[in-house]
DSSP file (Angstrom, degrees, kcal/mol; ACC not computed):
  #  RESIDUE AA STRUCTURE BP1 BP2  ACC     N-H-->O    O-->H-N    N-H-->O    O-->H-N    TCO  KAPPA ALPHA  PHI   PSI    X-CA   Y-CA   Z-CA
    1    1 A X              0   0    0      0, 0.0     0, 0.0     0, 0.0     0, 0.0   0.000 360.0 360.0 360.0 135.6  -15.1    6.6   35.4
    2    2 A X        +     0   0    0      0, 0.0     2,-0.1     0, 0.0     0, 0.0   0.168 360.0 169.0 -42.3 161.3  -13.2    6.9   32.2
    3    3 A X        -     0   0    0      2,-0.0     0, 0.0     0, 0.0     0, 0.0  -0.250  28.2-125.9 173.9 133.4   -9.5    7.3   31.9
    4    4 A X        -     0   0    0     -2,-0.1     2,-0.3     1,-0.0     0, 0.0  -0.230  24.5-176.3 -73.4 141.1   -6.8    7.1   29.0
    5    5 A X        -     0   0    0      2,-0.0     2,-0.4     0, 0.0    -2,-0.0  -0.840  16.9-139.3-123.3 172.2   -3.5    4.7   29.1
    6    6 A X        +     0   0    0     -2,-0.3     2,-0.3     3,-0.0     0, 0.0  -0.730  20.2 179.9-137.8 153.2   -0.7    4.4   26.6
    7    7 A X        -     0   0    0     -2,-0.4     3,-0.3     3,-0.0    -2,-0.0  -0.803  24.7-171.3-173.6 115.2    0.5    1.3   25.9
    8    8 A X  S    S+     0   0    0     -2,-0.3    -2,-0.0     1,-0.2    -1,-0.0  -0.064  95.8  55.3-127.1  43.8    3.5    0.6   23.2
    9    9 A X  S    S+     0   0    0      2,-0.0    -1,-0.2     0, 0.0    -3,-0.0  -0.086  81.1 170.6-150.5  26.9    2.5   -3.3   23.7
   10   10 A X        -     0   0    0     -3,-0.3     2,-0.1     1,-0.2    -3,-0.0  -0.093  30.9-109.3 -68.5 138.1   -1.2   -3.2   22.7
   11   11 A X    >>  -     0   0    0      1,-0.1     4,-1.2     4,-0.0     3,-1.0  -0.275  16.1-118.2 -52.9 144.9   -3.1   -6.4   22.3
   12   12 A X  H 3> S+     0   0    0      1,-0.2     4,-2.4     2,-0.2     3,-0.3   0.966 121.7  49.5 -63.2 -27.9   -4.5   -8.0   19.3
   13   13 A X  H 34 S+     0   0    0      1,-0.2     4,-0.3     2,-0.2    -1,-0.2   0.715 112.2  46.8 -84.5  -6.5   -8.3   -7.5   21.3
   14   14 A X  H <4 S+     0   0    0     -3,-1.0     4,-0.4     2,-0.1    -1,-0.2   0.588 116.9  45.0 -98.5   2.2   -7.4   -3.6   22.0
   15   15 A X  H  X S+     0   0    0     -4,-1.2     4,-1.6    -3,-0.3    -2,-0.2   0.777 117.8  46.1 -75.1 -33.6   -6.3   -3.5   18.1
   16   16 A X  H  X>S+     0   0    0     -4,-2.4     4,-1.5    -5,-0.3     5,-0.6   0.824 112.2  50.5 -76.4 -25.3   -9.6   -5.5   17.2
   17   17 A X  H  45S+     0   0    0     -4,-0.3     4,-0.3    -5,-0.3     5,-0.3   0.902 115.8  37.6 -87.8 -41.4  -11.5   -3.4   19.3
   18   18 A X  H  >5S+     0   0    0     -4,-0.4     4,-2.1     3,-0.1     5,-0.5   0.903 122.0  44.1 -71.1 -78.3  -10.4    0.0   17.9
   19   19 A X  H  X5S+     0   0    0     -4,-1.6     4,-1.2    -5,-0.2    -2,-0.2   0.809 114.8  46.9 -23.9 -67.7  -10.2   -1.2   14.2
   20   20 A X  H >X5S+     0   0    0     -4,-1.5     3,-4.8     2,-0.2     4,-1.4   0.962 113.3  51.8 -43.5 -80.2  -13.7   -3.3   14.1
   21   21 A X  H 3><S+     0   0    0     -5,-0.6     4,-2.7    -4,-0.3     3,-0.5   0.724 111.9  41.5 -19.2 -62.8  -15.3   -0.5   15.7
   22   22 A X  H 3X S+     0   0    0     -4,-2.1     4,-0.6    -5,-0.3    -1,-0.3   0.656 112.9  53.4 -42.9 -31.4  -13.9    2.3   13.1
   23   23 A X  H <X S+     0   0    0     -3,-4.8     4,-0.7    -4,-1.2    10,-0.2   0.638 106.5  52.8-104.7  -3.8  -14.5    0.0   10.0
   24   24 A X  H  X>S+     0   0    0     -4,-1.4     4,-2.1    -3,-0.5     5,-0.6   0.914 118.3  45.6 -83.4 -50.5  -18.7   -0.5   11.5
   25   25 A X  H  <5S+     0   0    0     -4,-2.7     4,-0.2     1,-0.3    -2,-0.2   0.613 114.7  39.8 -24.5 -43.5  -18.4    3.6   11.4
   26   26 A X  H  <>S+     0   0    0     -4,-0.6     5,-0.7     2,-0.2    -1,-0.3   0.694 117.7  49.7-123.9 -46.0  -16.9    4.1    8.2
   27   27 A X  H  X5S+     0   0    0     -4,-0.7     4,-0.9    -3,-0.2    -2,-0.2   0.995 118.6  41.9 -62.0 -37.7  -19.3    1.1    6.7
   28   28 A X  T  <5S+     0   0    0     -4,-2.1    -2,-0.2     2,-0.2    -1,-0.2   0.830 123.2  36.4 -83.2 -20.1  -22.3    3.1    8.4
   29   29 A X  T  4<S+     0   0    0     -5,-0.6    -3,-0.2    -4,-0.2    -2,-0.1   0.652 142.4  11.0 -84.5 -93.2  -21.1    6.9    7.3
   30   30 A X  T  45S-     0   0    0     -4,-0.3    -2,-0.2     1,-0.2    -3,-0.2   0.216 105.3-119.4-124.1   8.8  -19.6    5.7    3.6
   31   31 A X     << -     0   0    0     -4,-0.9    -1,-0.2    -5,-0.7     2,-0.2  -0.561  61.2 -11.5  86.3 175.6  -20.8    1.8    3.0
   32   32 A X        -     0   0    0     -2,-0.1    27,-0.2    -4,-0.1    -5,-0.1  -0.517  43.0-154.1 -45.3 104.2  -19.0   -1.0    2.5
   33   33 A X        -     0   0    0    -10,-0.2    26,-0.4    -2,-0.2    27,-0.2   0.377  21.0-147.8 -91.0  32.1  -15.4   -0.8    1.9
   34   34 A X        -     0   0    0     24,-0.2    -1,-0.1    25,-0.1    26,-0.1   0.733  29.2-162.8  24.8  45.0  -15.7   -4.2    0.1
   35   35 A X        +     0   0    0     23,-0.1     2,-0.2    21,-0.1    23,-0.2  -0.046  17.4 170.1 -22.4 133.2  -11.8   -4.6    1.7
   36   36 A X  B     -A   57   0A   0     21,-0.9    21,-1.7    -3,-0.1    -1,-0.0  -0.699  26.2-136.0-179.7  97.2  -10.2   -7.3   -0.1
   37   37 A X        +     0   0    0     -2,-0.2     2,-0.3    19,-0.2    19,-0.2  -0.077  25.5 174.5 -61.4 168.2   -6.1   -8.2    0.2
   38   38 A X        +     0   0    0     17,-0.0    17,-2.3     2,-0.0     2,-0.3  -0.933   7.0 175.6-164.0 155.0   -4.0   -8.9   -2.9
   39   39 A X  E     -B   54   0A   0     -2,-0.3     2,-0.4    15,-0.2    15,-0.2  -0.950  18.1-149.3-143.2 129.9   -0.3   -9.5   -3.3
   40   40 A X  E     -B   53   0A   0     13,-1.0    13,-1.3    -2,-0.3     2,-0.3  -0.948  18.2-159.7-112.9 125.8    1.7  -10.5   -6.5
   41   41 A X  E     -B   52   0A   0     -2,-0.4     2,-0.5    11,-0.2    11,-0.2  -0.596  10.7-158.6 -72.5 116.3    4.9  -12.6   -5.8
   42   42 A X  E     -B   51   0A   0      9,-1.6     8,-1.8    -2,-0.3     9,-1.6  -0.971  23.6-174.0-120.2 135.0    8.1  -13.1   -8.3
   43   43 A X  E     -B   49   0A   0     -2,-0.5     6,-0.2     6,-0.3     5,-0.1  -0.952  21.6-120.9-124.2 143.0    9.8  -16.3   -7.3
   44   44 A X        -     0   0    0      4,-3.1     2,-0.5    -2,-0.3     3,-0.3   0.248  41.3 -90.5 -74.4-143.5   12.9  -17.6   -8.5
   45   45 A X  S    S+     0   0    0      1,-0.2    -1,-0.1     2,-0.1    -2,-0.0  -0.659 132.2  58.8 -97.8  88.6   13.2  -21.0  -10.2
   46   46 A X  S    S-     0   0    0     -2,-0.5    -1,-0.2     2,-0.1    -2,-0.0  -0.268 117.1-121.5 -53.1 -30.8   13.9  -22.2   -6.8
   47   47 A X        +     0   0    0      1,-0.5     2,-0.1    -3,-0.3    -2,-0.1   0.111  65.2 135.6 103.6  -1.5   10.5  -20.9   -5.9
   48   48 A X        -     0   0    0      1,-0.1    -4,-3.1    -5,-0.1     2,-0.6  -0.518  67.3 -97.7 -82.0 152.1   11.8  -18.4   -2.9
   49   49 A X  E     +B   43   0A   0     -6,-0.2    -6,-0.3     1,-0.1    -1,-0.1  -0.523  46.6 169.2 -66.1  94.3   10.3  -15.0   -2.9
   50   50 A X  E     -     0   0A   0     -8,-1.8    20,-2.8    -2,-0.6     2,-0.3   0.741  68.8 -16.0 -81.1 -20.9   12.8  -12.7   -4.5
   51   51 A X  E     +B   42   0A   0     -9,-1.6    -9,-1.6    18,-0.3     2,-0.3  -0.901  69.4 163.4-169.9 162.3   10.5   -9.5   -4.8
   52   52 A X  E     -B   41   0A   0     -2,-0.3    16,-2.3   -11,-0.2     2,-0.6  -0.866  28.0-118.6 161.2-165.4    6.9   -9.0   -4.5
   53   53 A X  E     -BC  40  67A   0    -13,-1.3   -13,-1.0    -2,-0.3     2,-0.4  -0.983  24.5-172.2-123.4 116.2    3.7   -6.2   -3.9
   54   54 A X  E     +B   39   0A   0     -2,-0.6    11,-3.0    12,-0.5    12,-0.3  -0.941  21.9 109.9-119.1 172.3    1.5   -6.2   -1.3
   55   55 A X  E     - C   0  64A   0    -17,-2.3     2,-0.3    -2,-0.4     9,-0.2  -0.426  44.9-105.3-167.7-125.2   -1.8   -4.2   -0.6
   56   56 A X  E     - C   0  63A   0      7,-0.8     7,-2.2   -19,-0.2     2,-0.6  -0.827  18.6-130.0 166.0 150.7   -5.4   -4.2   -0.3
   57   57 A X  E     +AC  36  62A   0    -21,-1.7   -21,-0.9    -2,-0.3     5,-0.2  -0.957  32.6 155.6-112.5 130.6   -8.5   -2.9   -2.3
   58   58 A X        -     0   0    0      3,-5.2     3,-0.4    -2,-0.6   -24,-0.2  -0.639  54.6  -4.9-175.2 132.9  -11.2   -1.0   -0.9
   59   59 A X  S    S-     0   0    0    -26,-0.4   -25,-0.1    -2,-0.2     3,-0.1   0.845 127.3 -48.7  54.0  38.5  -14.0    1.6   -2.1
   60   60 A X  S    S+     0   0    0      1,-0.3    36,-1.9   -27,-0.2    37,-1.2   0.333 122.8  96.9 113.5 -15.2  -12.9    1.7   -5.6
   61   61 A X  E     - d   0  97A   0     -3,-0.4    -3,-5.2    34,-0.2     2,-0.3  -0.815  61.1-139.3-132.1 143.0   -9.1    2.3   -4.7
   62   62 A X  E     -Cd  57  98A   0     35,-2.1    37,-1.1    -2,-0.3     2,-0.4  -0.944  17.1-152.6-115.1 145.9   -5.8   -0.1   -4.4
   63   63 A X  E     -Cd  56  99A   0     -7,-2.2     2,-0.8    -2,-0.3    -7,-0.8  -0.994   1.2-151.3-132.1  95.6   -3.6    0.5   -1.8
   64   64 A X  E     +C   55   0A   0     35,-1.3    -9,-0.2    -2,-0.4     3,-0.1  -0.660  23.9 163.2 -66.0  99.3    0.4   -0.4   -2.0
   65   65 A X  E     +     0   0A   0    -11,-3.0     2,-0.2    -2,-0.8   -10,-0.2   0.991  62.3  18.4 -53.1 -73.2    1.7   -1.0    1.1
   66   66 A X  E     +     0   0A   0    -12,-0.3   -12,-0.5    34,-0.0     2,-0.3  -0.505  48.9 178.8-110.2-174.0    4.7   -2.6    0.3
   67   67 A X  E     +C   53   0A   0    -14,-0.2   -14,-0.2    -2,-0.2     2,-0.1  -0.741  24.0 166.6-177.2 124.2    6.9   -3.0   -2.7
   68   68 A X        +     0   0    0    -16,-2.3     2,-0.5    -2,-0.3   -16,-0.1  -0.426  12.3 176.2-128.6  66.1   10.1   -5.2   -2.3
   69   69 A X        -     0   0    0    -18,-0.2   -18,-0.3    -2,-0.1     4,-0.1  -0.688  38.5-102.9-120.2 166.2   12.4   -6.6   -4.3
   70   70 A X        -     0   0    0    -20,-2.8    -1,-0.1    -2,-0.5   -18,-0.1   0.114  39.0-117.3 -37.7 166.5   15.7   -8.6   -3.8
   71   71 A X  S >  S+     0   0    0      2,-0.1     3,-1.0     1,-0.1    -1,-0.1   0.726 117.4  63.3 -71.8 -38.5   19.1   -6.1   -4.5
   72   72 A X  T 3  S+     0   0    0      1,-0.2    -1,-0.1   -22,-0.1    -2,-0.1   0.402 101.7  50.5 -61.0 -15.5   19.7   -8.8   -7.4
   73   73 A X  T 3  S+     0   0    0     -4,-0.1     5,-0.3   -23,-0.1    -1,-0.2   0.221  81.7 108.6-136.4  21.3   16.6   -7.8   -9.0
   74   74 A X    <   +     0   0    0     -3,-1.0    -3,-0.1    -5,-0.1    -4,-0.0  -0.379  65.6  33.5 -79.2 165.3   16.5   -4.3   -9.3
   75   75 A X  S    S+     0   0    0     -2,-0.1    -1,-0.1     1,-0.1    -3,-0.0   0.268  89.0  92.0  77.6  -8.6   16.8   -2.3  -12.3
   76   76 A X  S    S-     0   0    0     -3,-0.1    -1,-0.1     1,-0.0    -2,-0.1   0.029 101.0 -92.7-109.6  28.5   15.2   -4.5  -14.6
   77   77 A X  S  > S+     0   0    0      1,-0.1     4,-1.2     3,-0.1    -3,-0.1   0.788  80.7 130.4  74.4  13.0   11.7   -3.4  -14.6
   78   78 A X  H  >  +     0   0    0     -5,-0.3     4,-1.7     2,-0.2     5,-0.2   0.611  64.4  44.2 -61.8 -39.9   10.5   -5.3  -12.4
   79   79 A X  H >> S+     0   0    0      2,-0.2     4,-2.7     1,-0.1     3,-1.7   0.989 104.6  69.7 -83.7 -38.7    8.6   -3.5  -10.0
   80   80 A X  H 3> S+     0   0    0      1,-0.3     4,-0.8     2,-0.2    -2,-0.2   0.856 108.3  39.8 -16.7 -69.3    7.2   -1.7  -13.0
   81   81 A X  H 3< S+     0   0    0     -4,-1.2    -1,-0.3     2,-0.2    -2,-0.2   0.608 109.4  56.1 -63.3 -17.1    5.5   -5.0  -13.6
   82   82 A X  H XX S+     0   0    0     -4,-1.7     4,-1.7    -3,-1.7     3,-1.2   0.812 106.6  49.9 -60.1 -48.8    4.7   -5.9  -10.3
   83   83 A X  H 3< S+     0   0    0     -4,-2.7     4,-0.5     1,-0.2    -2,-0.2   0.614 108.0  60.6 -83.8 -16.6    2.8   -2.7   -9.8
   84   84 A X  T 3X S+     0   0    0     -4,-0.8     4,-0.7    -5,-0.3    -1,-0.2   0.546 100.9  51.7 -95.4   6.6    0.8   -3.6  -13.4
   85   85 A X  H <> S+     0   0    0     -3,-1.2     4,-2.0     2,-0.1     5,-0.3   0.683 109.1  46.4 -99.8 -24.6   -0.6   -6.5  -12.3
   86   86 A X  H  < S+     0   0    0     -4,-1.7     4,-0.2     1,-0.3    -3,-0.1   0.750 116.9  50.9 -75.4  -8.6   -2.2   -5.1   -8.9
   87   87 A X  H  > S+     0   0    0     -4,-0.5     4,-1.5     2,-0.2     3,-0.5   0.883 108.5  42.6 -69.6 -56.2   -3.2   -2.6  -11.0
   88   88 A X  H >X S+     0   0    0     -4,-0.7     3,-0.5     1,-0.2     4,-0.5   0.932 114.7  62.8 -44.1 -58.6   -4.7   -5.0  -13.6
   89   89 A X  H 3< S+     0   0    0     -4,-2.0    -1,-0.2     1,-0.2    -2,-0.2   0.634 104.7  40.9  35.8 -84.8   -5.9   -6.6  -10.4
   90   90 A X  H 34>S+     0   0    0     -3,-0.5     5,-3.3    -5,-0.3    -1,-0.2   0.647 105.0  57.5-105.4   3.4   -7.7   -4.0   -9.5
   91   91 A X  H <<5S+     0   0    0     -4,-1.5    -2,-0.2    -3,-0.5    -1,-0.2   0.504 103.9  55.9 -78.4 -12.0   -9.4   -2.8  -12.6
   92   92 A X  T  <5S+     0   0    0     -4,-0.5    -3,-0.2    -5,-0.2    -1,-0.2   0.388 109.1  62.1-118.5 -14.6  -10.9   -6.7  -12.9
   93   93 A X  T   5S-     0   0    0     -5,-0.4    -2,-0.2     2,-0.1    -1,-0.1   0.436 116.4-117.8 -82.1   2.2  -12.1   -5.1   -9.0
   94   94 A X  T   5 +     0   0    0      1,-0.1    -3,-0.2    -5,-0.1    -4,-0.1   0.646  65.2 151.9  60.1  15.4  -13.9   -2.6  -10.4
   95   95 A X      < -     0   0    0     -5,-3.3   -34,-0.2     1,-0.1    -1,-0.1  -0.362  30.0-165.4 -67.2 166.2  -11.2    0.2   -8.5
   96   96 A X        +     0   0    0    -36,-1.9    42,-1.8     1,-0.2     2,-0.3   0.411  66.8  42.1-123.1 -19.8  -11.0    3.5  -10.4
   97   97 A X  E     -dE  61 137A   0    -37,-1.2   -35,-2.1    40,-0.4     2,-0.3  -0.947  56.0-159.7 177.3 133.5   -7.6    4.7   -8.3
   98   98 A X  E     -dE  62 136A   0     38,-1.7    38,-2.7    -2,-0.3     2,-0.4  -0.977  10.5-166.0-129.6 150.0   -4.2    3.6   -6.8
   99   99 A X  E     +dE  63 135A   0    -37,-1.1   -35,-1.3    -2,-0.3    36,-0.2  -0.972   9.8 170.9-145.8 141.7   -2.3    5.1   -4.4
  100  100 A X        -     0   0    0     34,-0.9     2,-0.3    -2,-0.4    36,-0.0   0.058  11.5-162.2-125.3-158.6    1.3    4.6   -3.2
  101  101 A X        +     0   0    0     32,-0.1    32,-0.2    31,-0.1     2,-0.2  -0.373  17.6 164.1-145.0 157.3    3.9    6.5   -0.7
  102  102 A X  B     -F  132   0A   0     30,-2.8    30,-2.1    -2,-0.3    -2,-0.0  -0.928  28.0-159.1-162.1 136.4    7.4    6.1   -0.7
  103  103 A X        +     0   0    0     28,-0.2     2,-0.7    -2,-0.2    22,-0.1   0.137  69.4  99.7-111.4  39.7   10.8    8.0    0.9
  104  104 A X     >  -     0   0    0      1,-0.1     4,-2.1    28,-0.1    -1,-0.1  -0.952  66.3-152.7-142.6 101.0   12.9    6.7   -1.2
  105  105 A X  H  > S+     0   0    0     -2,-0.7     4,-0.7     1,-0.2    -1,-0.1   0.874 102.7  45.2 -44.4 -57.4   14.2    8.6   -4.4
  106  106 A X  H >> S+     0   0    0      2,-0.2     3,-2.5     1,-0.2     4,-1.1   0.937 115.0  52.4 -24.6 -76.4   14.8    5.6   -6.5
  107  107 A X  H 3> S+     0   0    0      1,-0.4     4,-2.0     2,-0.2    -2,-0.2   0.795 106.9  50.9  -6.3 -86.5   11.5    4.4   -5.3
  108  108 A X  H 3X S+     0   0    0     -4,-2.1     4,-0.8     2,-0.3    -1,-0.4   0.409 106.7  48.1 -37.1 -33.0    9.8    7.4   -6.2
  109  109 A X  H XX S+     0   0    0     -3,-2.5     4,-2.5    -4,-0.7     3,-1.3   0.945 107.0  63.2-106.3 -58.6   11.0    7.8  -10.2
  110  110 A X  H 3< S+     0   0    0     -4,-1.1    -2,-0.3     1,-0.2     4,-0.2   0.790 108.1  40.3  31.6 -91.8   10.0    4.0  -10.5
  111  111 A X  H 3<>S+     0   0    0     -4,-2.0     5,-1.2     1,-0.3    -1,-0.2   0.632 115.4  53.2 -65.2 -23.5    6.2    5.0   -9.6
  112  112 A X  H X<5S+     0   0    0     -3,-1.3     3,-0.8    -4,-0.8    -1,-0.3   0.858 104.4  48.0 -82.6 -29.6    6.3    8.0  -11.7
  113  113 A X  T 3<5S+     0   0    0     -4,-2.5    -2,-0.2     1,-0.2    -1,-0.2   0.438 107.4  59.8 -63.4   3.9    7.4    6.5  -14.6
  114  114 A X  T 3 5S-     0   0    0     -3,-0.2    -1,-0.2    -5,-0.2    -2,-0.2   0.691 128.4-103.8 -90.8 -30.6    4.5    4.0  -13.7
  115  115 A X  T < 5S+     0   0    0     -3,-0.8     2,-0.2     1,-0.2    -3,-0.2   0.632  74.1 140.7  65.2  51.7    2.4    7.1  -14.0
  116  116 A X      < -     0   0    0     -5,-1.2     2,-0.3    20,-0.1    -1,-0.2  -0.331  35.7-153.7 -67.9 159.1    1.7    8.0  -10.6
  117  117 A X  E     -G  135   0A   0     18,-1.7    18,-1.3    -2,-0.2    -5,-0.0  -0.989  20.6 -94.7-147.6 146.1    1.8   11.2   -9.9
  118  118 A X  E     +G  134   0A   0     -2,-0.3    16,-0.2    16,-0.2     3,-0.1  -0.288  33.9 170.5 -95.8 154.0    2.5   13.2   -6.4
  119  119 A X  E     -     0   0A   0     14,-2.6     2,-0.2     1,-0.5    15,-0.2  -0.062  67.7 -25.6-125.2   8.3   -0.7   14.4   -4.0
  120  120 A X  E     -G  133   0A   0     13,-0.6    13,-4.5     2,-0.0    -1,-0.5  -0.657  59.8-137.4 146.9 149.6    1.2   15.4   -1.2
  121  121 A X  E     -G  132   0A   0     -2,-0.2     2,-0.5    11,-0.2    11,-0.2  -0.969  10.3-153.5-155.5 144.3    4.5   15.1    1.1
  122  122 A X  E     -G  131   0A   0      9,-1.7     9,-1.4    -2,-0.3     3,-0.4  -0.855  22.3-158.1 -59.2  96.8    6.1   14.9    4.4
  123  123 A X  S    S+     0   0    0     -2,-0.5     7,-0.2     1,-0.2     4,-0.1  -0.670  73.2  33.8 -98.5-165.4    9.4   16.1    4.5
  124  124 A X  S    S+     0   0    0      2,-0.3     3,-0.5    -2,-0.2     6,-0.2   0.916  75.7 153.1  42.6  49.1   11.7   15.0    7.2
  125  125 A X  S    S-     0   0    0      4,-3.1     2,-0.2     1,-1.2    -3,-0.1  -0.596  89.5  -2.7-141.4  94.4   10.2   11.9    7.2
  126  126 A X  S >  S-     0   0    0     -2,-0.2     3,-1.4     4,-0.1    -1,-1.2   0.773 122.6 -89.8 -80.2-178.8   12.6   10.3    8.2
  127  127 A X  T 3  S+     0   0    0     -3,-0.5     3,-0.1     1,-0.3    -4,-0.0  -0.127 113.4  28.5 -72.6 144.1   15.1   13.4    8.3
  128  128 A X  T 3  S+     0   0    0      1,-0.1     2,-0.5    -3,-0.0    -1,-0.3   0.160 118.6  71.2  98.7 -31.8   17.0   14.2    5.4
  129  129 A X    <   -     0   0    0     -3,-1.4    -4,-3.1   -25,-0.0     2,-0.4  -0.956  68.6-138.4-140.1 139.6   14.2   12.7    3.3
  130  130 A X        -     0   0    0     -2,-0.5     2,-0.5    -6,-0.2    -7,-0.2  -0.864  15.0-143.1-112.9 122.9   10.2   13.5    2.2
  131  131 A X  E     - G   0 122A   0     -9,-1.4    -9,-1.7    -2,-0.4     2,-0.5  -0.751  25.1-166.4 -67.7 117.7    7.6   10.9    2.1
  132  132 A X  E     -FG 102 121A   0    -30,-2.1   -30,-2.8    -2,-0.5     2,-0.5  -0.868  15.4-131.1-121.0 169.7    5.5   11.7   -0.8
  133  133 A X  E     - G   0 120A   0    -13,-4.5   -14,-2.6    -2,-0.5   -13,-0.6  -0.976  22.5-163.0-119.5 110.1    2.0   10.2   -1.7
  134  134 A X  E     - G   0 118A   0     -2,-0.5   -34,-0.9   -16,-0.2     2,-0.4  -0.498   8.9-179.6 -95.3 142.0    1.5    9.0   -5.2
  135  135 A X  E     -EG  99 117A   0    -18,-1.3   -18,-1.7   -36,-0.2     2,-0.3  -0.994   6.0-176.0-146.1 160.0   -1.9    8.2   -7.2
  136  136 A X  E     -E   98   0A   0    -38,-2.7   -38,-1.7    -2,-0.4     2,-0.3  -0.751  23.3-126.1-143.2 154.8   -2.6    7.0  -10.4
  137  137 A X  E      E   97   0A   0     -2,-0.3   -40,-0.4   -40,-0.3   -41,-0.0  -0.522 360.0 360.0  56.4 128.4   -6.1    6.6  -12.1
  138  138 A X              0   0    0    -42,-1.8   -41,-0.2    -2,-0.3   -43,-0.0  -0.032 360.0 360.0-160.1 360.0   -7.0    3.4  -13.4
């Protein structure tokens, strides 16, 4: 007999199990989401990570996860550039589309001046503040 649990300690083999499963679905319903990670790094001259992008490509489209950089290394157009090489990136991937979210106002004029543009928001998320969902065309 079946029966549901909850769990807010899940295993890497009941993550693997859910995920794998879902991505043979998704391969069998849409194809192959030719999945493919990519990060670009700015290190100082020491070589420690001051800033950097991470994400993933897949079915045409890059996906920003994150976008970080040091307090010391804002304002100077940096992320601007971060976010044009995973873009470049993914143009040399053959994606068509990038897509971003952020709740963070700063954040957010940053990606539009990248020339993202909004598809949709949360607000209160968290309260006080709206997640919106950026895309850009590539």
């Amino acid at each position: 007999m079946e029966h549901i649990t909850l769990t807010a300690s899940p295993t890497p083999e009941e993550l693997a199990a859910i995920g794998d499963n879902l991505a043979r679905f998704n391969e069998a319903d849409v194809g192959p989401a030719g999945r493919l990670p990519l990060a670009v790094l700015l290190r100082d001259e020491a070589g420690a990570i001051v800033g950097g992008l991470s994400g993933y490509t897949a079915w045409g489209w890059l996906y920003v996860q994150w976008l970080w950089l040091a307090e010391s290394r804002r304002g100077g157009g940096r992320a601007g550039k971060l976010l044009a090489e995973a873009e470049a990136e993914a143009r040399r991937r053959q994606c068509h589309g990038a897509y971003i979210d952020t709740f963070n106002p700063t954040a957010l004029k940053v990606y539009q001046r990248a020339g993202y543009v909004t598809f949709g928001a949360l607000p209160d998320f968290p309260r006080g503040r709206t997640r919106t969902f950026l895309q850009k065309a590539l």
